[in-house]
N, CA, C and O atoms as a DFTB+ gen file, in Angstrom:
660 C
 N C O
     1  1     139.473      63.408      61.830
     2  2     139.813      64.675      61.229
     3  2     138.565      65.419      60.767
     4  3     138.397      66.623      60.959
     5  1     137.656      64.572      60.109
     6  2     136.577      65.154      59.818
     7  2     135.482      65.682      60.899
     8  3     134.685      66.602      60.713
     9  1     135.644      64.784      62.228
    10  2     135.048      65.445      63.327
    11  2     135.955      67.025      63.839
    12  3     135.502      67.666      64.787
    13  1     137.137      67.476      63.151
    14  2     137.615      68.573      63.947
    15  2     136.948      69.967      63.307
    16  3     136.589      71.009      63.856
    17  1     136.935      69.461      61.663
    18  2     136.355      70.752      60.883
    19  2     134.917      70.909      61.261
    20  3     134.381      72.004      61.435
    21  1     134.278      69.662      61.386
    22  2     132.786      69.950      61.978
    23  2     132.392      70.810      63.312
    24  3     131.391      71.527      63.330
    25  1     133.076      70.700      64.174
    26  2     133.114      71.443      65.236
    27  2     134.023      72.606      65.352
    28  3     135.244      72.623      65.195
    29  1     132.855      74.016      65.793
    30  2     133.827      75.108      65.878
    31  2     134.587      75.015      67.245
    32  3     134.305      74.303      68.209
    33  1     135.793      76.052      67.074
    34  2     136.514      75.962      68.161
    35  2     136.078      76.843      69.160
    36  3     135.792      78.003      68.864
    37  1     135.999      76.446      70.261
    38  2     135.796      78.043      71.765
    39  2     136.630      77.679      72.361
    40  3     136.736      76.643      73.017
    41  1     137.777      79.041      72.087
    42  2     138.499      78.574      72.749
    43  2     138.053      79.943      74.413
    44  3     138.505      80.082      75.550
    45  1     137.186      80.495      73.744
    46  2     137.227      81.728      74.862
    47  2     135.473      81.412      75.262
    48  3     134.653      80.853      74.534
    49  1     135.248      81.991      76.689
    50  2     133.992      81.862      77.417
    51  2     132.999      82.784      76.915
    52  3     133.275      83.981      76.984
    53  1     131.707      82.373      76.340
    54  2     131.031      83.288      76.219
    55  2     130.732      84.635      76.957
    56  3     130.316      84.645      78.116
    57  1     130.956      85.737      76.253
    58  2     130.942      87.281      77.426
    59  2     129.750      87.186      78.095
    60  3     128.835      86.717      77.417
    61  1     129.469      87.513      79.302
    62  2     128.332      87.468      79.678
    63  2     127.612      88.722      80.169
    64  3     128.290      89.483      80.859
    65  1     126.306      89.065      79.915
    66  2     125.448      89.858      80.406
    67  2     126.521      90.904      81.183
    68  3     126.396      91.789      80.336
    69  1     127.228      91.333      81.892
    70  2     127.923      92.342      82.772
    71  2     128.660      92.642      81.536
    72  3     128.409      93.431      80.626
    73  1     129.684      91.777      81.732
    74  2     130.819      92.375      80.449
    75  2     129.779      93.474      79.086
    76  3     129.960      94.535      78.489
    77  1     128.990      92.686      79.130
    78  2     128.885      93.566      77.864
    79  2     128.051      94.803      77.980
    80  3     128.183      95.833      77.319
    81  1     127.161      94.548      78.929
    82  2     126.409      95.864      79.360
    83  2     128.020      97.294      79.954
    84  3     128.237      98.498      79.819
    85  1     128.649      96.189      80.539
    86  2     129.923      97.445      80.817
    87  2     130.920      98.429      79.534
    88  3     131.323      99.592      79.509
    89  1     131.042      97.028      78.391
    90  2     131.564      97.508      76.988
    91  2     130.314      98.752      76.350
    92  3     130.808      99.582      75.586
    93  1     129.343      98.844      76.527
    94  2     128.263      99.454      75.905
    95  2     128.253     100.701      76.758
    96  3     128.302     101.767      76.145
    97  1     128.186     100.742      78.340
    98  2     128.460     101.928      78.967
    99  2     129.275     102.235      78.390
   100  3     128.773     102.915      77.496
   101  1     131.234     102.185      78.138
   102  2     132.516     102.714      77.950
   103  2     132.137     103.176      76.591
   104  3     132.422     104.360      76.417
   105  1     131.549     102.559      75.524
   106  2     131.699     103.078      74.206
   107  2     130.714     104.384      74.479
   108  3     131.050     105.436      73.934
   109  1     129.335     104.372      75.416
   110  2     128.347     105.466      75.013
   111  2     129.271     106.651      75.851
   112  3     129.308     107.791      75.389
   113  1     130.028     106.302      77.137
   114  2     130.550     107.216      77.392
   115  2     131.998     107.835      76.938
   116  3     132.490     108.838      77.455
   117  1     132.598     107.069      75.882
   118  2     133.857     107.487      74.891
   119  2     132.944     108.643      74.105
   120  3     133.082     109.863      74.195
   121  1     131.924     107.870      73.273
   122  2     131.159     108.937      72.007
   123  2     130.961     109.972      72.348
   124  3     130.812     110.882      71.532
   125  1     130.875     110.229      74.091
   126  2     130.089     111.558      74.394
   127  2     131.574     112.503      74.854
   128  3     131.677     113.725      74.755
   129  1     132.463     111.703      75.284
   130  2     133.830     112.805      75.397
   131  2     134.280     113.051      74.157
   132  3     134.691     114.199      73.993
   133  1     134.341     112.195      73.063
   134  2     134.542     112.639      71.857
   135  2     133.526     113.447      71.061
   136  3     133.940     114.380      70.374
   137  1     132.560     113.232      71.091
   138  2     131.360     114.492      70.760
   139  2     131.461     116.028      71.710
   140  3     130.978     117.090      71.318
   141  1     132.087     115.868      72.819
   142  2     132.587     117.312      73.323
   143  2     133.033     117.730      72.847
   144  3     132.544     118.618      72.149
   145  1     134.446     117.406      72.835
   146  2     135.393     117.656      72.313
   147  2     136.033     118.440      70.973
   148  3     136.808     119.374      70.767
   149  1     134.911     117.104      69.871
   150  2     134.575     117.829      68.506
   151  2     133.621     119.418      68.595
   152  3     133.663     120.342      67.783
   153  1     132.902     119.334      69.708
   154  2     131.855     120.402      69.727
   155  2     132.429     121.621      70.033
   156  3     131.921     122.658      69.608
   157  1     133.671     121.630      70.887
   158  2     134.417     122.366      71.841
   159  2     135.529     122.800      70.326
   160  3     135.699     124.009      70.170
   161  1     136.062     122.078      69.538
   162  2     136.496     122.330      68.412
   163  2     136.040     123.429      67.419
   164  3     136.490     124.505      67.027
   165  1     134.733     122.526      67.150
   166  2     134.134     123.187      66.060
   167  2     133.289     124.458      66.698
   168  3     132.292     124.878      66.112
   169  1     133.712     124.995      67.835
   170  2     132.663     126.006      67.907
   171  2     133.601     127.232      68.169
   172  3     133.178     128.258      68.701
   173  1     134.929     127.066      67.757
   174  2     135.708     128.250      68.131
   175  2     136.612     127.970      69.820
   176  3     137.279     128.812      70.421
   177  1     136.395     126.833      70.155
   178  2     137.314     127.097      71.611
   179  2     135.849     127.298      72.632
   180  3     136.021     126.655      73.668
   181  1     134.734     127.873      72.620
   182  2     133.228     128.019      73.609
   183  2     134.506     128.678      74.598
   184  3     135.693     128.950      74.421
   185  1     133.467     128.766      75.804
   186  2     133.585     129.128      77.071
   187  2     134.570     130.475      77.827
   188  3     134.933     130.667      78.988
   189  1     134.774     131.258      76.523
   190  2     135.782     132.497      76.769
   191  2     134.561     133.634      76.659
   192  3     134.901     134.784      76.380
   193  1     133.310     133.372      76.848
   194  2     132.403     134.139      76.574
   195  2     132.103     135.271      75.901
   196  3     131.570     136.286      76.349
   197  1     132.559     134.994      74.544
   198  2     132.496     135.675      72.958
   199  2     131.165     134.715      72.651
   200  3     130.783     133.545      72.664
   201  1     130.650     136.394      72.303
   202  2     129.291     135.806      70.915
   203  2     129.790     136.820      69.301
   204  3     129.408     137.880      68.806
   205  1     130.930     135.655      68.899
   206  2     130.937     136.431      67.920
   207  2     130.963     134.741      66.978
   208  3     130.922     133.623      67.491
   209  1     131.060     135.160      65.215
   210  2     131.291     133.548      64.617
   211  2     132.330     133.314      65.368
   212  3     133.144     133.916      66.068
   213  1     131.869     131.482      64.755
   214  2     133.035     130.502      64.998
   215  2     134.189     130.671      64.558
   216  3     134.211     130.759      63.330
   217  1     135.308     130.767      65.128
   218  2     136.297     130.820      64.572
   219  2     137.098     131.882      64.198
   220  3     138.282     131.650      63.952
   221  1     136.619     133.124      64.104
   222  2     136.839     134.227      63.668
   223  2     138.317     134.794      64.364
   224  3     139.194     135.393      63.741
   225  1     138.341     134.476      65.666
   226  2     140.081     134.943      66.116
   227  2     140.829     134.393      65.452
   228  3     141.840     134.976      65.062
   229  1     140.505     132.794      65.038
   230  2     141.316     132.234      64.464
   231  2     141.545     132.837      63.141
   232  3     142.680     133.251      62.908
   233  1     140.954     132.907      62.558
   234  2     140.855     133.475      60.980
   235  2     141.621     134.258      60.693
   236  3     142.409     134.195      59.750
   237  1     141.419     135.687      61.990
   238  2     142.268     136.666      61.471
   239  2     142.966     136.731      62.050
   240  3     142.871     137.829      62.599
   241  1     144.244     135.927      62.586
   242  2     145.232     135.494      63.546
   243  2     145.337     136.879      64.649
   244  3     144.357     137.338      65.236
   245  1     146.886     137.462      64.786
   246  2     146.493     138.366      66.276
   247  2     146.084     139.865      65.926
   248  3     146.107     140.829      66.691
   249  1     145.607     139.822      64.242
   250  2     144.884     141.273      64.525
   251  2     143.367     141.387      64.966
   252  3     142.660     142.246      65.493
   253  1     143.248     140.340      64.581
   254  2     141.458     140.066      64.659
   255  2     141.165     140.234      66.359
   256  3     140.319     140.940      66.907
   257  1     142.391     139.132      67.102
   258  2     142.229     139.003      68.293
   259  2     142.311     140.159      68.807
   260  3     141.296     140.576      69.365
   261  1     143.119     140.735      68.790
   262  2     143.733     142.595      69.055
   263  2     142.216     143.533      69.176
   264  3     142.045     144.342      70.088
   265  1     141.273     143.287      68.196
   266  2     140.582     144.154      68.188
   267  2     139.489     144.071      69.263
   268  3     139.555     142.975      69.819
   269  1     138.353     144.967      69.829
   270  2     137.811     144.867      71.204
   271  2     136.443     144.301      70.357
   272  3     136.154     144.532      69.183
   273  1     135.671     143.449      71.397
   274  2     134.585     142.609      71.270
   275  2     133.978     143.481      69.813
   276  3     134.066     143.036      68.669
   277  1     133.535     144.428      70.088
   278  2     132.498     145.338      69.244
   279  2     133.015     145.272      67.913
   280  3     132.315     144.633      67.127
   281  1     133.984     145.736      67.500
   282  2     134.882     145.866      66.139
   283  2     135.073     144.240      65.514
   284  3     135.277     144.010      64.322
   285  1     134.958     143.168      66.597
   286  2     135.565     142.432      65.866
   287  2     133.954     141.654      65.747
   288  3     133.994     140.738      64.926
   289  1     132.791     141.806      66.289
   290  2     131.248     141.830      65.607
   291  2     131.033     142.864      64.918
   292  3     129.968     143.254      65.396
   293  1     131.284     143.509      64.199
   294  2     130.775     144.488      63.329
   295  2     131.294     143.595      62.139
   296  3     130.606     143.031      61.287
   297  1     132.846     143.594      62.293
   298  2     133.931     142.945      60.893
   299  2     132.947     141.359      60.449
   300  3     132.425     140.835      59.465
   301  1     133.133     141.138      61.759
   302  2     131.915     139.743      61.754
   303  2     130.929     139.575      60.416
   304  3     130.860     138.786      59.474
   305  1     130.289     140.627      60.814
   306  2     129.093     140.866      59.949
   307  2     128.980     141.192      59.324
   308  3     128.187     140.807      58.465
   309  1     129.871     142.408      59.254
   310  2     130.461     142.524      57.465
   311  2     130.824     141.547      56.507
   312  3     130.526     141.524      55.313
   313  1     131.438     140.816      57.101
   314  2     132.205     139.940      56.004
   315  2     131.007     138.749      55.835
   316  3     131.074     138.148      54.762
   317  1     129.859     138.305      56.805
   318  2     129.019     137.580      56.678
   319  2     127.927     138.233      55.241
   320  3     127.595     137.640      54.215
   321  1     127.577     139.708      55.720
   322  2     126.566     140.470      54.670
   323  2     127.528     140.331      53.621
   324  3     126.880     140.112      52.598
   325  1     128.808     140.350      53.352
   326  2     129.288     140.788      51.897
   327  2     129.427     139.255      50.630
   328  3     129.577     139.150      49.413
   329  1     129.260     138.240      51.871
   330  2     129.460     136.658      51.358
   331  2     127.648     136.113      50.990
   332  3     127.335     135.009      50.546
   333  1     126.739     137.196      51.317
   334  2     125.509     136.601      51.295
   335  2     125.224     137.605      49.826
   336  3     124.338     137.359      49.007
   337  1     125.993     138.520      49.756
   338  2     126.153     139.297      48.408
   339  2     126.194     138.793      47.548
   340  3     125.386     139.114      46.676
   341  1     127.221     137.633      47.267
   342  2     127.251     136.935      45.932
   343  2     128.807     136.361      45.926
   344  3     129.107     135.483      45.117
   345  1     129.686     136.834      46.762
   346  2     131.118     135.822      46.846
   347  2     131.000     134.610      47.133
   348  3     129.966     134.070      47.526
   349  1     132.332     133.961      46.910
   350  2     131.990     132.814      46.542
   351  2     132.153     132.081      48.549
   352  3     132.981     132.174      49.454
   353  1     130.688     131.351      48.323
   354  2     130.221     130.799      49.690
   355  2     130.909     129.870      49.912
   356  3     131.966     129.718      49.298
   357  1     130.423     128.887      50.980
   358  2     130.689     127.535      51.440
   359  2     130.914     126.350      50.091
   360  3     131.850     125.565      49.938
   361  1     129.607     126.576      49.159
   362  2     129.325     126.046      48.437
   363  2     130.014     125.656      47.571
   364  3     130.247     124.509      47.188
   365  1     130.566     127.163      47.039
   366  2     131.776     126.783      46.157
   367  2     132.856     126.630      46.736
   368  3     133.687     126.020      46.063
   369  1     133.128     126.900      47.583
   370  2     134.434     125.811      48.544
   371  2     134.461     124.601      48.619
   372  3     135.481     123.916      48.547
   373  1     133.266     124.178      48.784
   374  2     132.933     122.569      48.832
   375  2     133.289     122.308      47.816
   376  3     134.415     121.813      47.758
   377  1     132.333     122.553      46.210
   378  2     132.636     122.219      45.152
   379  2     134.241     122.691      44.575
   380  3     134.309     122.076      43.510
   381  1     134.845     123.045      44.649
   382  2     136.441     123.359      44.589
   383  2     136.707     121.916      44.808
   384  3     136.902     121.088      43.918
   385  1     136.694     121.670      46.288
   386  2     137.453     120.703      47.338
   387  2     137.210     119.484      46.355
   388  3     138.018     118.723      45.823
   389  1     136.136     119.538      46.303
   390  2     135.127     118.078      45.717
   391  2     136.127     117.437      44.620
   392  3     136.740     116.370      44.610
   393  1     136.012     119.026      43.254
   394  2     136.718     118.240      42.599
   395  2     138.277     117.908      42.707
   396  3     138.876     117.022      42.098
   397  1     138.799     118.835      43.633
   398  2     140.312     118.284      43.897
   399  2     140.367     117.164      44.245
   400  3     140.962     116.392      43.494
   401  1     139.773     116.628      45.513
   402  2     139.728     115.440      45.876
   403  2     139.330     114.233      44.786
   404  3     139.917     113.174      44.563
   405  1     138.248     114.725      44.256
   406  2     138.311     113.243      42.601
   407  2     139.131     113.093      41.497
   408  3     139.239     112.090      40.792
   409  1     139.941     114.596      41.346
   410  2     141.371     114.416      40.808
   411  2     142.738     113.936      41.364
   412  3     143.653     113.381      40.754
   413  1     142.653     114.283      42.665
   414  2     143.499     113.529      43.127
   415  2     143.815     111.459      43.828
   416  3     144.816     110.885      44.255
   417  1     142.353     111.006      43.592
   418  2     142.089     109.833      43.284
   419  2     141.782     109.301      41.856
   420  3     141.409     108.132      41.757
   421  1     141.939     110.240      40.496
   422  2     142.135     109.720      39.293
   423  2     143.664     109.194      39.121
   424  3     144.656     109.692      39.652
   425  1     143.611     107.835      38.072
   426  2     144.698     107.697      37.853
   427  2     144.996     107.391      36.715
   428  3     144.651     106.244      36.434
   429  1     145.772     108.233      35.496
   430  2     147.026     108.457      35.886
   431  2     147.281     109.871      36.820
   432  3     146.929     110.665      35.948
   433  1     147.566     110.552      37.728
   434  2     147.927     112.090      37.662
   435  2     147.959     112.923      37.213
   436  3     148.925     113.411      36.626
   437  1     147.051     113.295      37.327
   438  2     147.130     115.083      36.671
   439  2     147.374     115.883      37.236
   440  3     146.585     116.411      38.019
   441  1     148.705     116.308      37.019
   442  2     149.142     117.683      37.782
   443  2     148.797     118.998      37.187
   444  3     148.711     119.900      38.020
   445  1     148.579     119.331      35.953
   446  2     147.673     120.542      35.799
   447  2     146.088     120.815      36.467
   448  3     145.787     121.919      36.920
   449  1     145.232     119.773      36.459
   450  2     144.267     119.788      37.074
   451  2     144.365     119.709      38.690
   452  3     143.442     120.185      39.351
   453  1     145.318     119.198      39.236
   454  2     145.266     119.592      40.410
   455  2     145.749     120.844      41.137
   456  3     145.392     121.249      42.244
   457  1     146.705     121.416      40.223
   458  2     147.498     122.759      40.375
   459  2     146.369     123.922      39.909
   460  3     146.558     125.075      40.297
   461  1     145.301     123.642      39.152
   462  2     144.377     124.702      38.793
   463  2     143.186     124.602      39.810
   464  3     142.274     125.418      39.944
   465  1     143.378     123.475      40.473
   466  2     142.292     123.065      41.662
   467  2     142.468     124.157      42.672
   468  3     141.622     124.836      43.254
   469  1     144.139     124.159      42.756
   470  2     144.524     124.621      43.882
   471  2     144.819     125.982      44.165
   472  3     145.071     126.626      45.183
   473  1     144.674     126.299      42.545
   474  2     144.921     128.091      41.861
   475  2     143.379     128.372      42.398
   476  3     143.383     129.326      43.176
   477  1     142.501     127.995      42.265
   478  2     140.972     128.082      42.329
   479  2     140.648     128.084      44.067
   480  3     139.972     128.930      44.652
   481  1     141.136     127.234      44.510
   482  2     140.647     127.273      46.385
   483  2     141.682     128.366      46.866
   484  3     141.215     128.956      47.840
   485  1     143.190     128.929      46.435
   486  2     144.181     129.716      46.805
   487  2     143.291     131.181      46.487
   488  3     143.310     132.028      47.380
   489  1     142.508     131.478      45.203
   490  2     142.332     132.424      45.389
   491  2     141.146     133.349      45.757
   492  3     140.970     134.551      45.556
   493  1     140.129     132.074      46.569
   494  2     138.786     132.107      46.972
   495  2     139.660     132.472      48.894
   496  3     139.071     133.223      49.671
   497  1     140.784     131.913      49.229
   498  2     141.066     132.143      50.533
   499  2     141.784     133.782      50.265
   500  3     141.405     134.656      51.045
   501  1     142.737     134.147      49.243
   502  2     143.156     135.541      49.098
   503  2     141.973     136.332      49.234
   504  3     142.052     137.256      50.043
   505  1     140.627     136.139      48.471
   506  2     139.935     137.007      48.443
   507  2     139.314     137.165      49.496
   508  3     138.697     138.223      49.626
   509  1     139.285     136.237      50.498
   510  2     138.366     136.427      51.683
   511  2     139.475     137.144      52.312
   512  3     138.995     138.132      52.867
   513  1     141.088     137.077      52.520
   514  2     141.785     137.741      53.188
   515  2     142.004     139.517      52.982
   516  3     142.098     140.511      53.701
   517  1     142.011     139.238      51.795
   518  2     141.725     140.821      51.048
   519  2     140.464     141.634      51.598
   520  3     140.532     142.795      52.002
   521  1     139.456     140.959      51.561
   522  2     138.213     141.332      52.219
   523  2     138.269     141.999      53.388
   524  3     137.954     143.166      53.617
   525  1     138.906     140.754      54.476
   526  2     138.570     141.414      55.980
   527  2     139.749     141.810      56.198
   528  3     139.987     141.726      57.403
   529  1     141.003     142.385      55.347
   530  2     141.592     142.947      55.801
   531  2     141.443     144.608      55.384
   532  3     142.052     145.529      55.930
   533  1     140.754     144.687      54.596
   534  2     140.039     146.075      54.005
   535  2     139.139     146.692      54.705
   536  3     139.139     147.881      55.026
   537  1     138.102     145.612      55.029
   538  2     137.022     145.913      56.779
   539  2     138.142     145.981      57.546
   540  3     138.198     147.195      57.745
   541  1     139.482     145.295      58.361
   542  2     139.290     145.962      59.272
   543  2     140.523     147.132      59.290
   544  3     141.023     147.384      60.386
   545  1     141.086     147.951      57.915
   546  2     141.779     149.014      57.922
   547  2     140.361     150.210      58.357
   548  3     140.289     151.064      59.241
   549  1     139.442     149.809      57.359
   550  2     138.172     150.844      57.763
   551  2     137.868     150.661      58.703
   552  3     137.556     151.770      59.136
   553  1     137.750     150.133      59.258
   554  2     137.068     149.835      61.174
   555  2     138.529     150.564      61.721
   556  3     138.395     151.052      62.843
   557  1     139.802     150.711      61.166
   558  2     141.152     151.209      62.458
   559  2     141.170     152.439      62.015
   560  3     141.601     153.227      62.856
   561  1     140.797     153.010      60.793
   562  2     140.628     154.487      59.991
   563  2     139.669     155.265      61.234
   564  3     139.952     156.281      61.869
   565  1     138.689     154.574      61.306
   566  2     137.650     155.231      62.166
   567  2     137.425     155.394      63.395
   568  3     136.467     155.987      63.889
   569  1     138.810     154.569      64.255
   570  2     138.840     154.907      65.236
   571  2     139.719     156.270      65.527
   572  3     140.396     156.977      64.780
   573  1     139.349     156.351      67.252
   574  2     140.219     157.762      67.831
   575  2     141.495     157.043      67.763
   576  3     141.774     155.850      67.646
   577  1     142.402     158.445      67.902
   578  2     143.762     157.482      68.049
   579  2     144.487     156.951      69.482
   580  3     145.625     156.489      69.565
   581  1     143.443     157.159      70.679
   582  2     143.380     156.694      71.885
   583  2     143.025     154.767      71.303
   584  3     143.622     153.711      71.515
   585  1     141.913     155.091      70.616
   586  2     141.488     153.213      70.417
   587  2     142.372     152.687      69.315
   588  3     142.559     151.474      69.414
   589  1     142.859     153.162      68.477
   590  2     144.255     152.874      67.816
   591  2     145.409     152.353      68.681
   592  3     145.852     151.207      68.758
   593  1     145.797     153.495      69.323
   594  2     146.987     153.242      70.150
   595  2     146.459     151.776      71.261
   596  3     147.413     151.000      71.295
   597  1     145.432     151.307      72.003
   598  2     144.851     150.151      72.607
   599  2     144.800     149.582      72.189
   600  3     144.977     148.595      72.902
   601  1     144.493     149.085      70.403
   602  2     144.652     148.248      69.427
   603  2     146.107     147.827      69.231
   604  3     146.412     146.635      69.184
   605  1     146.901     148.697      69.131
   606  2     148.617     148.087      68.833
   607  2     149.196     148.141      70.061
   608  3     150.363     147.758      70.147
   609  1     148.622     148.543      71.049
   610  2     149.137     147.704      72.461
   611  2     148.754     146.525      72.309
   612  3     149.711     145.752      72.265
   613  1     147.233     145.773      72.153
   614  2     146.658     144.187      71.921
   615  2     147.313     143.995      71.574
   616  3     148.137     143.536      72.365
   617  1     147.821     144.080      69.970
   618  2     148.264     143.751      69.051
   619  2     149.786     143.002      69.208
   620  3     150.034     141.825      68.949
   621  1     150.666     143.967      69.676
   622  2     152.189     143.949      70.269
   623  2     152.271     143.045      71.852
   624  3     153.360     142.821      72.381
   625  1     151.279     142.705      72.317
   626  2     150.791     141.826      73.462
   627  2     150.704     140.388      72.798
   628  3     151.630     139.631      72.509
   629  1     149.370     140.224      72.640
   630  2     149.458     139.102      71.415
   631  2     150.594     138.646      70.588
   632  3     150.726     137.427      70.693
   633  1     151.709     139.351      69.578
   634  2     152.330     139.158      68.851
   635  2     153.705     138.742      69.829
   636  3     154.538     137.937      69.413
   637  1     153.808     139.341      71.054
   638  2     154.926     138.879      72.036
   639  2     154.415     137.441      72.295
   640  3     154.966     136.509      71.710
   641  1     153.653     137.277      72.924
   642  2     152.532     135.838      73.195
   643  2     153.168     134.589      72.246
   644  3     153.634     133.485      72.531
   645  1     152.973     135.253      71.086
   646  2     152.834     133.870      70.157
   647  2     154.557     134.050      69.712
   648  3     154.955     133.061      69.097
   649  1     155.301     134.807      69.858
   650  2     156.867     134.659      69.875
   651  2     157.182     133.991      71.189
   652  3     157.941     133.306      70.503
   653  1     157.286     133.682      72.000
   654  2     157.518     133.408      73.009
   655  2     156.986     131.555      73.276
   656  3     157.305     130.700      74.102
   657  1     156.012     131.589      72.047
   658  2     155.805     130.094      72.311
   659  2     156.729     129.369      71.719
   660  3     156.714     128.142      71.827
């Protein structure tokens, strides 16, 4: 008995040299479809050949999309110059998040502190919505009403689009 604990068990063949050089290909080539992927994510969708920010159709669901390349880089940049102004950045988004997240791993529960967490990140997203929806009444003020009327054609295009899904 004492000879069984002394000796480990194999019950399986050591992997050899192939096997594992092949496990090491599959993982470097998993990391790199999953590093697309994430890249293809985080960059707005790529390859529809927009140079505008990341994300920005998304942001401003189908009016943003509605609007033509130019209008919707101008709004772009507006709302980039007005956040380098002094609204509240990334930063304090982060720090918001931060502390929600360490209140919501305190225990016992605090539901006032997490409900004021959430009063605090709710009205950092109103204000950014308030924002670019003010840029882009002034950006539709200033158009002709030929590029108006092409705008709520997009617009009523798009909005059929996403009913229909």
């Amino acid at each position: 008995m004492a000879q069984d604990q002394e000796q480990p068990k194999r019950d399986k063949a050591p992997m050899g040299k192939w096997m594992r050089g092949l496990l090491v290909v599959s993982l470097a080539l998993n990391l790199l479809v999953a590093g697309a992927v994430a890249g293809h994510l985080i960059s707005g969708g790529g390859g529809h050949g927009r140079h505008h920010a990341p994300g920005i159709d998304a942001a401003g669901g189908p009016m943003t999309r509605a609007l033509d390349e130019r209008d919707r880089r101008a709004i772009a940049r507006q709302l980039r110059e007005a956040y380098r102004d002094g609204r509240p950045g990334r930063a304090e988004q982060r720090a918001a998040f931060d502390a929600l997240i360490a209140d919501l791993r305190k225990t016992p529960f605090d539901r006032m502190a997490i409900e004021g967490h959430m009063a605090r990140i709710r009205g950092m997203l109103v204000a950014r919505l308030e924002l670019g929806q003010g840029l882009l009444v002034d950006r539709l003020e200033g158009m002709e009403p030929q590029e108006r009327a092409a705008f709520a054609d997009r617009l009523e295009a798009g909005w059929q689009r996403g009913r229909d899904r």
